[in-house]
SEGU-731760 format. One line per 5 residues: number of its first residue (from 1); for each residue x, y, z of C-alpha. Coordinates in nm, 2 decimals. Each point is the difference from the previous one (the first is absolute). Layout:
<rs>
NUM> X:Y:Z; ...;
</rs>
This chain:
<rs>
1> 1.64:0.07:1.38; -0.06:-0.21:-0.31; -0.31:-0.18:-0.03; -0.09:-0.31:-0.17; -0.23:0.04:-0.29;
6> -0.29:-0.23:-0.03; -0.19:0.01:-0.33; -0.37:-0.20:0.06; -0.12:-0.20:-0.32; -0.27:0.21:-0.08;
11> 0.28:0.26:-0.12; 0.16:-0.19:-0.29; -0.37:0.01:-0.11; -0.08:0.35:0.03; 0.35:0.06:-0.15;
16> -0.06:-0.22:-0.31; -0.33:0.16:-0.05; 0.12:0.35:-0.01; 0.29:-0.10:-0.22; -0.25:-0.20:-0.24;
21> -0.22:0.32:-0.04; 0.27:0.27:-0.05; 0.15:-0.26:-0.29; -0.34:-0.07:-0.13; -0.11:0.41:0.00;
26> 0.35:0.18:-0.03; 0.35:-0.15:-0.04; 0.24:-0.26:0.09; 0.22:0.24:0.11; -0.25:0.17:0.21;
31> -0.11:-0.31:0.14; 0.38:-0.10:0.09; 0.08:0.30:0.19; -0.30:0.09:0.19; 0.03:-0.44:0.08;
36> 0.33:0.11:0.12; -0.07:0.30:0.19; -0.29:-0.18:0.22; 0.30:-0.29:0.06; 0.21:0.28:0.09;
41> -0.25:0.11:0.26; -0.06:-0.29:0.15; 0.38:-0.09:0.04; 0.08:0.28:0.14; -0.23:-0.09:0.27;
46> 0.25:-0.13:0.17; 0.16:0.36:0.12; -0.25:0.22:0.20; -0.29:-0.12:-0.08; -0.21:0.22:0.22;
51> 0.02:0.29:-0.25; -0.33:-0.08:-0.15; -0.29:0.10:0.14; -0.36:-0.16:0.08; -0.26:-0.03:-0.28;
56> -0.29:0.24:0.07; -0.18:-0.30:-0.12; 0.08:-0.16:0.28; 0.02:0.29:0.24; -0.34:0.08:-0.03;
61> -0.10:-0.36:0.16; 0.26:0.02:0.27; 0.22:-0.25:-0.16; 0.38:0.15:0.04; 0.23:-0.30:-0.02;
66> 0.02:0.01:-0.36; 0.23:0.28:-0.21; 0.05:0.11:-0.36; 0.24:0.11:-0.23; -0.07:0.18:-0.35;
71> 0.13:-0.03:-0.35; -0.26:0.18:-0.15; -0.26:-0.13:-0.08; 0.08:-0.34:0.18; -0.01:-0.05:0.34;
76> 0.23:-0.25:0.27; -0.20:-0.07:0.26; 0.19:-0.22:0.29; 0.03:-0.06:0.35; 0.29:0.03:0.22;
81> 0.01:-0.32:0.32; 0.30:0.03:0.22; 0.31:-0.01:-0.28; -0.19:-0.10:-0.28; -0.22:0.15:-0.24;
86> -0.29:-0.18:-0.23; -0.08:0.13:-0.32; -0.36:-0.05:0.01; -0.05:0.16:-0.39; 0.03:0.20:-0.24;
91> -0.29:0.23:-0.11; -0.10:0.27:-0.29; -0.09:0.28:0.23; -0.29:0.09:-0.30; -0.21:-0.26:0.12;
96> -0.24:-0.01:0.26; 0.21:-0.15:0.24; -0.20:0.02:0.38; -0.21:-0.37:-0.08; 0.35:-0.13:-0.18;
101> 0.21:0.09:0.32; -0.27:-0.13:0.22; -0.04:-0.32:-0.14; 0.40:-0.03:-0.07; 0.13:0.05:0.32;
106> -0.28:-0.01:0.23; -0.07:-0.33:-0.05;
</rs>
């Protein structure tokens, strides 16, 4: 079953932020390809998207419609409604991300 892939605005943000500060405190060529590998991600989406698994984050307050993928240390954290799935964003896992999640996608 293919699904249709929904990226939410908030994404494009949390993209160009991480690309921003892996230019500014690495490389352009380090900021290219992991840019590429969280588009990747998130296009393939599209096939099985069930294979991630819920944040503990979020398990912890009983909140399981939500899952994640990894691309260490970033994390895709989407939803999956009938045949679509919305990209809700894209996170570095080194944060402090229960209040972030929360406010996100609890809202």
């Amino acid at each position: 079953m293919t699904y249709q892939v929904i990226i939410i605005h908030d994404v494009q943000e949390d993209l160009f932020d991480i690309y921003r500060y892996i230019l500014e405190h690495d490389s352009d060529r380090k900021a290219d390809y992991v840019l590429g590998k969280l588009e990747e991600i998130c296009n393939t989406l599209d096939q099985l998207p069930e294979r991630g698994h819920i944040p503990p984050e979020l398990r912890r307050i009983s909140v399981s419609n939500y899952l994640e993928l990894h691309f260490k240390p970033y994390r895709v954290i989407y939803e999956i409604e009938g045949k679509k799935v919305f990209v809700h964003c894209v996170l570095d896992g080194r944060r402090d991300l229960q209040d972030l999640l929360e406010r996100r996608l609890l809202r």
